[in-house]
Each structure stands twice: as structure tokens, then as C-alpha cells.
LOKEFI-635390 format. One line per field, with one value per residue (C-alpha): residue number from 1; z, y, x. Coordinates in steps of 0.1 Angstrom, whole numbers, plus 5000, padded with zeros to 4 digits. Layout:
<rs>
num	(NUM,...) .
c3	(Z,...) .
c2	(Y,...) .
c1	(X,...) .
</rs>
This chain:
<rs>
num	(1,2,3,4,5,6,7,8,9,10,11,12,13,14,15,16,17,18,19,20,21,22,23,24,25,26,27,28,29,30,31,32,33,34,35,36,37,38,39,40,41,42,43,44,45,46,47,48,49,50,51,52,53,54,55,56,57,58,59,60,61,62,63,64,65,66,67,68,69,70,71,72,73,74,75,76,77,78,79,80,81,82,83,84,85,86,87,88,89,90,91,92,93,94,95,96,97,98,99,100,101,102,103,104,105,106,107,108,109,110,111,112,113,114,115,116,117,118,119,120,121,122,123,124,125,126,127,128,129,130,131,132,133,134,135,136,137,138,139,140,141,142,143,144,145,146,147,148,149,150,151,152,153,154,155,156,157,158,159,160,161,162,163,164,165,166,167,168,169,170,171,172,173,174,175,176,177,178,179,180,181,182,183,184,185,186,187,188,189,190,191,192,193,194,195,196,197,198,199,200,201,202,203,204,205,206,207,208,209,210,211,212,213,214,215,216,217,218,219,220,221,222,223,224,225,226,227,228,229,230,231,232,233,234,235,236,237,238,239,240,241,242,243,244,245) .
c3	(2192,2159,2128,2122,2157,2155,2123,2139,2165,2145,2125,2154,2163,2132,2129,2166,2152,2153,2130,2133,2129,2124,2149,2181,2164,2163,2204,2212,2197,2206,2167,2140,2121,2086,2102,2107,2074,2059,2080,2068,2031,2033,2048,2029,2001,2015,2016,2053,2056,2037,2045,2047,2055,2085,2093,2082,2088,2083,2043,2056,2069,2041,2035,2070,2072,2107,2104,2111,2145,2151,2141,2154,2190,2184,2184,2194,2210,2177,2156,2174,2168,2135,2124,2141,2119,2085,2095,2099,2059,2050,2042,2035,1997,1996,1976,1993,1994,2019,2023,2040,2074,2115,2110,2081,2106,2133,2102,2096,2133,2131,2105,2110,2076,2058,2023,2021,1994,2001,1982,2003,1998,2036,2043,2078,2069,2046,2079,2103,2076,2062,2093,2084,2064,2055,2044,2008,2009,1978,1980,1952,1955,1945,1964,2001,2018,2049,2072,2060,2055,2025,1988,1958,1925,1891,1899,1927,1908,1876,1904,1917,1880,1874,1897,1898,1938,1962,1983,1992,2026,2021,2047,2041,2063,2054,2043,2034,2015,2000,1995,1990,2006,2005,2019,2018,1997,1958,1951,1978,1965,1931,1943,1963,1932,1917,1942,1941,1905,1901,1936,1932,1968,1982,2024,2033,2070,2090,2120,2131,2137,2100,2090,2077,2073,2045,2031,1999,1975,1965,1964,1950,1960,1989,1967,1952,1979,1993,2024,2052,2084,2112,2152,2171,2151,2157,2146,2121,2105,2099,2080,2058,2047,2047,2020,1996,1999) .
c2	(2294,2279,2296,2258,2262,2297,2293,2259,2279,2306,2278,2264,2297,2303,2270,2278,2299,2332,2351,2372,2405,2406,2430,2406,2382,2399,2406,2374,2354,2384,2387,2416,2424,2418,2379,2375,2387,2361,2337,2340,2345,2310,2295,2316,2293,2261,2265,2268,2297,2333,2366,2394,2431,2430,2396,2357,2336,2301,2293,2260,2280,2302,2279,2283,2294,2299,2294,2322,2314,2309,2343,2360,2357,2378,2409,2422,2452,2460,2455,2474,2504,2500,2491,2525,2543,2531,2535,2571,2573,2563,2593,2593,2585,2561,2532,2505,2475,2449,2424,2390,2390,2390,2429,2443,2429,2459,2483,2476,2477,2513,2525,2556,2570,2572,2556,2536,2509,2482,2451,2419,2386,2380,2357,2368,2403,2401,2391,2413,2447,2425,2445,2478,2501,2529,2511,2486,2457,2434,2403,2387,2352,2327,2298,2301,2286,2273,2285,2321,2329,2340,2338,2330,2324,2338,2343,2369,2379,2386,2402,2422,2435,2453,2479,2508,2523,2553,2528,2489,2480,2448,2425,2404,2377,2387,2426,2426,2454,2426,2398,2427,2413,2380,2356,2320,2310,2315,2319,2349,2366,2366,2384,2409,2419,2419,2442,2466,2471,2486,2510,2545,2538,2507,2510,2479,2473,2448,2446,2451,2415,2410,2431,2413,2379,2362,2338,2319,2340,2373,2402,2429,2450,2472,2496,2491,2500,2533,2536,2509,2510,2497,2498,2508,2499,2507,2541,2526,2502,2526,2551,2522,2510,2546,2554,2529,2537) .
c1	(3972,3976,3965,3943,3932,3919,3901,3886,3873,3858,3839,3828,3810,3795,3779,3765,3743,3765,3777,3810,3825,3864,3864,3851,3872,3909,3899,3885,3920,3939,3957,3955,3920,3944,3950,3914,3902,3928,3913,3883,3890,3904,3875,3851,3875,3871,3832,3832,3817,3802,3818,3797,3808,3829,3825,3811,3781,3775,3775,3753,3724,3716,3685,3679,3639,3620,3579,3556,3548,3586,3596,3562,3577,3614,3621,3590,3600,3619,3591,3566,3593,3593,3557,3553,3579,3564,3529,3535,3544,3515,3489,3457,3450,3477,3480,3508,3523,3523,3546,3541,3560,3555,3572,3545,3519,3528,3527,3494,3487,3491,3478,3458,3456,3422,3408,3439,3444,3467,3474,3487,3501,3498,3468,3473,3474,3442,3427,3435,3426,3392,3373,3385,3359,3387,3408,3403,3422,3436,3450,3471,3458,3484,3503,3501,3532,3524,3556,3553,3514,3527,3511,3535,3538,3531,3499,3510,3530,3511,3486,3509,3521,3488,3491,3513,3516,3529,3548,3558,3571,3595,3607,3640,3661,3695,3705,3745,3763,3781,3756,3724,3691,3681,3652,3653,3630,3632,3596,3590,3623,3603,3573,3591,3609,3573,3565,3592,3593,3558,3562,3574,3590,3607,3606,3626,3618,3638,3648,3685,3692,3689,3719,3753,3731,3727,3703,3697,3678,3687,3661,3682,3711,3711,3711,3678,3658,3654,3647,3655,3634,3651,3656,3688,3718,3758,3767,3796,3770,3742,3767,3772,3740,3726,3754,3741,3700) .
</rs>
């Protein structure tokens, strides 16, 4: 096969919704992992495509951004695990922070800890804790995008500015050593920095699908958070991101 060939192939299965490792990719065309990374630099070149760590993904759907309900029904298994990881860091007395997102929603799910203060921009969230006497829920107010449930700017964020807690679980569409984590949109990216910045711990919990995607607005490096909650993940790839958090 033709170097052109190959690299028209490998842009074909990006843009079908895949993204790559140079691994798969030096079996699947049968050539060196050296040729496939210089395959990809030049696309990455012509604007075909973003490399992330060990592989690419489609540079055309970083604006990509699945509703609510679309992502509430994926990965459900994987979510359940780790709403049930975080909720077990949560002790009584705590003060937190909830991120909007169908993977926060299982945190909350399991909460078990008493006289709990947590402060949401979820308007679904707000919903499902409103019914719980131990546990006092704030919500930031602010702009509430329809496709995420979620509430947005300034005044979230200015919200958000006046409190000072133990811990803020943070959910993200892409995490990439390279590209750090990301979400689509511009105006959530701002309020989970708001969020962050006034936590003495940053739980970012995702699951594994998430990892060496990339999406439009940057959060922060991978570096910033630290701790990443996640479900079942290649041994190689969880040295990696554990090395940087």
C-alpha cells in the first residue's frame, strides 16, 4: 500500500468516529510504529486530524457535544463504578463540589455521608439532593444550557468564587497528556476552572472512554488535577496519566 493510501485510510477511520493509537495502526497496515507516527504528523500538518498520546482523533469533531439525555444512556456500568468510588471520599462534614454531568449524578447517588454541603451547577442535580435533609445543597444560579443541564456564566462563576471547599469532583469530554482536559464548550470550561481554583482537592472523574480525546476548550493540564477517578483502563495508559496527577 501506498504511503497516500494508508494515510487516506487512517483519515477515513478517524472521521468514522474512531480515534487511533499508532499501535492498532502499524498492525492494521502492517508497517513500523516510526512510519505511522510520520503519518500522522503530516496529517496532523495538513489539518486532517489532532494527535494525542499514542494516537489521533478527528481535529473536525473537537466541537463535537452529545446532549444530556444522549450521554445519560453510555457507559452506565462505568459510571455506576465510579460514582461509587468518589462517593466514598466524601466524609461527613464535608463541603464539595459538584460538577454538571450524567457521571457526577451516580456520585451523588451514593452519598452516605452526613451534614454534607455541596454546591451545584447541575439543575438536575439540584433536584435529585432538594429531598435530602442531611445534606444542604447550593446552587450557583447562572445560564442553564439546555444540552447539558448545566448553569454557566459569570454569575456561576462569581457564585462559585465565594466559597472555599474540601473537594470538587470535575467531569471532562476529552483527557490527553498532550492536549490536558478539555470539554466542548467554552463557557463550562470557565466554570470548571472556577471550581477548581477555590477546592483544596480536584477529583477529575471520567470515564475511560474519555482518555486520549480531545475536544475544543481546554480545562487545564492533566497535571492540574489530582486525582482522576476512572473504570478499567490498560495498564501502559494508567502508568501515564497516574505520573502526571
Amino acid at each position: 500500500m501506498f504511503a497516500e493510501e494508508r494515510k487516506n485510510k487512517i483519515i477515513e477511520l478517524i472521521k468514522g468516529g474512531q480515534s487511533v493509537k499508532v499501535s492498532e495502526l502499524a498492525k492494521m497496515f502492517n508497517v513500523s510504529e516510526s512510519t505511522i507516527r510520520r503519518d500522522l504528523n503530516e496529517l496532523e500538518t495538513m489539518g486532517a486530524i489532532v494527535r494525542t498520546h499514542g494516537g489521533a482523533v478527528n481535529s473536525f469533531h473537537t466541537n463535537f457535544e452529545p446532549s444530556f439525555i444522549e450521554k445519560q444512556d453510555k457507559y452506565l456500568c462505568e459510571k455506576d463504578y465510579i460514582g461509587k468510588i468518589a462517593a466514598r471520599l466524601i466524609n461527613d462534614g464535608d463541603t464539595i463540589i459538584l460538577d454538571a454531568g450524567t457521571t457526577t449524578q451516580y456520585i451523588a447517588r451514593y452519598i452516605t455521608a452526613k451534614n454534607v454541603t455541596i454546591i451545584t451547577n447541575s439543575v438536575n442535580l439540584a433536584n435529585d439532593l432538594s429531598s435530602r435533609e442531611d445534606i444542604e445543597v447550593i446552587i450557583t444560579g447562572g445560564i442553564i444550557r439546555p444540552k447539558t443541564k448545566a448553569m454557566v456564566g459569570f454569575i456561576a462563576e462569581d457564585t462559585l468564587r465565594q466559597f472555599r471547599v474540601d473537594k470538587a469532583f470535575i467531569g471532562a469530554n476529552g483527557v490527553s497528556i498532550k492536549f490536558g482536559v478539555t470539554t466542548p464548550n467554552s463557557m463550562e470550561a470557565n466554570v470548571k476552572r472556577a471550581m477548581m481554583e477555590n477546592a483544596k482537592e480536584v477529583y477529575l472523574c471520567v470515564d475511560s472512554s474519555k482518555f486520549n480525546e480531545v475536544t475544543f476548550s481546554l480545562i487545564c493540564p492533566v497535571s492540574r488535577v489530582n486525582y482522576i477517578i476512572t473504570n478499567n483502563m490498560e495498564d501502559e495508559e494508567k502508568v501515564k496519566y497516574k505520573n502526571l496527577v
